[in-house]
N, C-alpha and C positions, 0 to 999 in steps of 0.2 A: 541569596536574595533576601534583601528585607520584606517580610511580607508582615510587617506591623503598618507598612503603607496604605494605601486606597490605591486602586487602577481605575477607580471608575470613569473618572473625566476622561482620561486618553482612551480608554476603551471603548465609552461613546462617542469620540473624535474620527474614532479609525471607522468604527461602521460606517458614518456618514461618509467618511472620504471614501469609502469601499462601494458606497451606491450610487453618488455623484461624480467618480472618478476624482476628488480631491477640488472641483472646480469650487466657485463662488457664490452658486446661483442661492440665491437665499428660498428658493420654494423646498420643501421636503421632497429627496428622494424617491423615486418610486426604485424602489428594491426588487430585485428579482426572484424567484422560487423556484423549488425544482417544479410545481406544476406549471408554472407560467413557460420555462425553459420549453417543457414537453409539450404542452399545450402550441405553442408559436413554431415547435419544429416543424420543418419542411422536412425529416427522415421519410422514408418510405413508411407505409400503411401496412405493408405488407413483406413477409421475408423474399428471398430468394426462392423460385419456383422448386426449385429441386433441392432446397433446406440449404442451411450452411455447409460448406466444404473446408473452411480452414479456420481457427480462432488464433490472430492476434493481439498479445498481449504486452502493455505499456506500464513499468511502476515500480517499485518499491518491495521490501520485503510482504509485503499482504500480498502480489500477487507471485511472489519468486518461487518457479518449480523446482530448482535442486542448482541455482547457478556455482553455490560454495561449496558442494558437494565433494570435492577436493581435501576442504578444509575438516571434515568431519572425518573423511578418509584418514588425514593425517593423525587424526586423534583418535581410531577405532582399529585400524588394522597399520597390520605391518609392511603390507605392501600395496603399491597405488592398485587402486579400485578399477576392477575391468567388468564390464558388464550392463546392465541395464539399470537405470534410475526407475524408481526412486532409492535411494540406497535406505536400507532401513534402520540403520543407526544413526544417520543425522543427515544433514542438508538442505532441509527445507525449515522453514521460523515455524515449527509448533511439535505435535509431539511423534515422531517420525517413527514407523516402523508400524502404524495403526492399518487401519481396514481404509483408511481415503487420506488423504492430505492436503494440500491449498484447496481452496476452492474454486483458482481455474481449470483446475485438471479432472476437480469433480465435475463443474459444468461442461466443459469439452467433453467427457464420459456423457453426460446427460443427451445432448448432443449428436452422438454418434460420431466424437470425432475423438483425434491423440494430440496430445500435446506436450512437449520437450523443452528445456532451455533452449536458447542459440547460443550462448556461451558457456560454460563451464569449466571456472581456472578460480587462482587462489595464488596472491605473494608471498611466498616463504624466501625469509633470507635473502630480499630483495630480486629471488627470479621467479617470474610467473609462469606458473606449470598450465595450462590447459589439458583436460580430458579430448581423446578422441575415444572411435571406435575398438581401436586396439592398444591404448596404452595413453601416455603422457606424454605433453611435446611442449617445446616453449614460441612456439611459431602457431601464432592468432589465427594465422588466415589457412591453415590447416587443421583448427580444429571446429569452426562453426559446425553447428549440427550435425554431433556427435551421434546423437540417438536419435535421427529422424526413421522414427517405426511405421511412418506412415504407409497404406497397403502400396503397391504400384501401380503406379499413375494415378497416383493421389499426390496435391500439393505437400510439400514438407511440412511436418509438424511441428519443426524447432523453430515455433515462434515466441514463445514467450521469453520478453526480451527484459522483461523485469527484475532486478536486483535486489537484492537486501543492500539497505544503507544510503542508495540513492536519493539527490536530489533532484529537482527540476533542472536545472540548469547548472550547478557546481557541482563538477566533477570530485572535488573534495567532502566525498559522502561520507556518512559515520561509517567507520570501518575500515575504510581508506587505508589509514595510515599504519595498522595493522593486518591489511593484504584485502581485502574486499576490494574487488572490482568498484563498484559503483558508478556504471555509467552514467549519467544524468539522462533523464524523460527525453531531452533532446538528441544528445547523443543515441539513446536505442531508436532512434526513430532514423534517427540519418543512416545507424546502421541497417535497417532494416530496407533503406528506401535503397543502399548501396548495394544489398544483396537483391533484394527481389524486384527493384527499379519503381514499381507501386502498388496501390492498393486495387482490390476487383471487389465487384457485386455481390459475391459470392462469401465473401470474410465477414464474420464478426469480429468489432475491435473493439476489443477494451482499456481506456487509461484510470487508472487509480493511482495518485501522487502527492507529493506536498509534506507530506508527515514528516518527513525530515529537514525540511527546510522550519518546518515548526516550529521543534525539539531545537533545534539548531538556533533559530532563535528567539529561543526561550529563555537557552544557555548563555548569547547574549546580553541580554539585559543584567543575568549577574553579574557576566564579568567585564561590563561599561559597571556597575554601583562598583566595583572593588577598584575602579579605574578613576571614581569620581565623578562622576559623570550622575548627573539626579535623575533620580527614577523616573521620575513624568518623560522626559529627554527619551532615557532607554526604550522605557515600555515603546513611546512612539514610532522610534526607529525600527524597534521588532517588528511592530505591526505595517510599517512601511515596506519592511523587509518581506513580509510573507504576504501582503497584497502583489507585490513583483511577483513572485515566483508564479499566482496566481496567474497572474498577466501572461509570465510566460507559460505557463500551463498553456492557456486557453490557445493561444497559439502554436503549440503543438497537434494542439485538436483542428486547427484552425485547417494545417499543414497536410493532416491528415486527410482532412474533406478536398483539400486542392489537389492532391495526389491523387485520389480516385476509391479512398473510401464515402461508403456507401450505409454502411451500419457500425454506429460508434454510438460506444456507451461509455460515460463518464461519469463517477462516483463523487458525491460529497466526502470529505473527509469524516471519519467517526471523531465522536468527541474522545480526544485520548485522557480528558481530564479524569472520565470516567473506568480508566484501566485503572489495573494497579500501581504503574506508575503517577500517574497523575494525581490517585490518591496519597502517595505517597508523599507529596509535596510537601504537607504540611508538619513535617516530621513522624508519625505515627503512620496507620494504617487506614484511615481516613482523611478525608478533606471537601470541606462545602466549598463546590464550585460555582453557587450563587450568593459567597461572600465574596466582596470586593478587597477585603484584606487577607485574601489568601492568595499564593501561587498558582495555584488549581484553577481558578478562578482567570487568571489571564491567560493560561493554557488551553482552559473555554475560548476564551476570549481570540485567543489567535487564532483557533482552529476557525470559527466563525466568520472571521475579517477573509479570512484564508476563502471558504466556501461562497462567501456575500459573493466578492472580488468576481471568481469563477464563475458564478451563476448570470452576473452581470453581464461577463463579457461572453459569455455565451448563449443569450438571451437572442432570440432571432437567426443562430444556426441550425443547420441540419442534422442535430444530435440529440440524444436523448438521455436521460440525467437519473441514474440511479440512485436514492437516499441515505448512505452509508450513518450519514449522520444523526437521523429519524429513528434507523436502525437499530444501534447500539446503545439508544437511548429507551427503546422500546425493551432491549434484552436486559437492560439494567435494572428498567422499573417492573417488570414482570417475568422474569426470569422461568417461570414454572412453567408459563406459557409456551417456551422452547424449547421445553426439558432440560433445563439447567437446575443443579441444587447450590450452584455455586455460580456466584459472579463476580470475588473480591482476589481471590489466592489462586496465584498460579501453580500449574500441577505438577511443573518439572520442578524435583531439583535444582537451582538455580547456584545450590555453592559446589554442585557435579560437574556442573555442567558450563561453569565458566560462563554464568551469570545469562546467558542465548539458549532459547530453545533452538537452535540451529544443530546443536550437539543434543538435545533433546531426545528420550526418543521410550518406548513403553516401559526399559526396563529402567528409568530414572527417575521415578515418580516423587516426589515429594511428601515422604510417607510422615516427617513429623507433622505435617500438616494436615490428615488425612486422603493423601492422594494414591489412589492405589490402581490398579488395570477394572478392577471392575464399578469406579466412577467415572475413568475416562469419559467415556458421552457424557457426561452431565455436568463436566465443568467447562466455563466458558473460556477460562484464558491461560496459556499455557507457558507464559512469560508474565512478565511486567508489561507486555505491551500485544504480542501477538497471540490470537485466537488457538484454540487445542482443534483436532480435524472438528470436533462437532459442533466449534467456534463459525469455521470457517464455511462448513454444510450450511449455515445460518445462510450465510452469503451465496451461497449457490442458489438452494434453493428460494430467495428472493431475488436475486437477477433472474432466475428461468419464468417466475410468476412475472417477473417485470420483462422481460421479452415476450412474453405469453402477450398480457397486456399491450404492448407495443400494435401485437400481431406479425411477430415476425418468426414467431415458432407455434406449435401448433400442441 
């Protein structure tokens, strides 16, 4: 990517087509918020009489509880892995093997409830193995919820349908092509409506999404300039491109509400310009992402187009809108404040580890960098992109104060 360019015209092109839907009207947008979102919902006031019974979960590697778990098998032991998740040598995007891991598993804990992948498989050598309860098999539809632990006569716990690598709607997510499942946000949803048929009163749902579709076309716009193609051109397409996925996000949620959920929460995207990837952008270990001549800067920029889009088209449903974005913007500029001493260098190993905290896990610390087990809590990011557990605790415990808030937990 040439980033001796400016993005700024197309950048402020995409917000307005992102507020106005792209039409004509010459009045200024009114844009939507997450408070405005939350504010206009019609969600309930209140939870479920007798608390939540089952969580729900729609997305991406941020909310994946152990779907590759497979893959980490293949690279840690000698024989496929029998037993119960979470595996502690790798499987989950952060640093595996700790005192907690994703943050839906910690909220479900918070909760009083369990929660499990529904799938757990991995492509080697072009056959895909799924996990069951006793072994490995290459047949899907005997391996769904391997490890529902849930007590009896409790709903199944394998819901978290989220993947690393996915996108909203293309199947061909990062990872793909190298064996990752990645179902897309739409696809877990249809699977989930084909196993359980629909949603109840009683669920909390969560979709967190889009990040890939981002990244993905972020990638784009470099390689439209190596294709010729002028940058103004690209950038817009990018942003054209992650306003859709938006669109179809929101219509996932949309889907969800017509099914018969009742409590749906949905996450801003964080700014990833502010990981270490994003800082990365600009060749070193830094990068201002309120320069317009930097990549970082439209990495902002699409995250933003990405979030406008969703907040828009979900302005006036029955859902309530958690600030992922506000978030990691909050842990970047004050970091002390969340017990982090670190918010720049991730903690794994990364030439161990085959570049994924997914293989991650306490005994791969990052020690030339000083990463060691007893700073683990206090560094914030455990990759180039995904949270270390004490990353991801962040997130826990501000969706629980944001359901608190809701009033739908107590």
């Amino acid at each position: 990517m040439n980033r001796g360019l400016t993005f700024a015209v197309a950048a402020g092109a995409a917000l307005l087509m992102a507020g106005c839907g792209g039409g004509s009207n010459p009045s200024a947008p009114t844009l939507s918020t997450v408070a405005s979102v939350n504010a206009a919902s019609t969600a309930p006031s209140a939870g479920p009489s007798s608390g939540f019974n089952n969580f729900v979960v729609f997305g991406d590697s941020l909310s994946d509880d152990g779907a590759y778990t497979l893959a980490a098998v293949g690279v840690y032991a000698s024989v496929p892995f029998l037993g119960t998740l979470p595996y502690s040598a790798g499987g989950q995007f952060t640093v595996n093997g700790a005192s907690t891991g994703n943050w839906t598993g910690v909220l479900a804990q918070n909760l009083g409830l369990s929660l499990a992948p529904n799938v757990v498989g991995y492509t080697t050598s072009g056959v895909t193995a799924y996990l069951t309860p006793t072994g490995t098999t290459t047949t899907l539809s005997s391996a769904t919820c391997a490890f529902n632990t849930a007590p009896s006569g409790s709903p199944k716990n394998c819901t978290d349908f989220a993947q690393g690598g996915s996108m909203v709607a293309n199947s061909d997510g990062i990872g793909h092509s190298t064996g990752a499942l990645t179902y897309p946000v739409t696809q877990q949803l249809q699977n989930y409506l084909g196993e359980f048929g629909s949603f109840n009163s009683s669920q909390l749902v969560s979709v967190l999404a889009g990040n890939n579709d981002i990244f993905t076309a972020l990638s784009g716009v470099q390689t439209a300039e190596s294709q010729g193609v002028a940058q103004s051109t690209a950038v817009a397409q990018a942003q054209a491109t992650v306003a859709v996925a938006a669109d179809q996000l929101a219509g996932v949620v949309k889907s969800i509400l017509g099914n018969g959920g009742r409590y749906v929460v949905v996450y801003t995207l964080p700014d990833s310009s502010l990981s270490p990837f994003g800082q990365s952008l600009a060749g070193g270990t830094t990068c201002d992402n309120k320069n317009p001549q930097t990549a970082c800067y439209l990495l902002s920029n699409l995250v933003q187009v990405f979030n406008q889009r969703l907040l828009n088209d979900l302005q006036g449903q029955p859902v309530k809108m958690i600030d992922g974005f506000a978030l990691l913007n909050q842990e970047v500029a004050s970091p002390a404040s969340f017990g982090f001493t670190n918010v720049t260098t991730p903690w794994c190993d990364l030439s161990h580890v085959n570049n994924t905290s997914l293989l991650c896990n306490v005994n791969t610390p990052a020690t030339a960098y000083g990463a060691s087990t007893s700073n683990l809590g206090s560094w914030l990011f455990a990759d180039a992109v995904h949270p270390t557990p004490a990353g991801y605790q962040v997130i826990a415990n501000a969706t629980l104060a944001e359901l608190r808030s809701f009033g739908w937990v107590s």
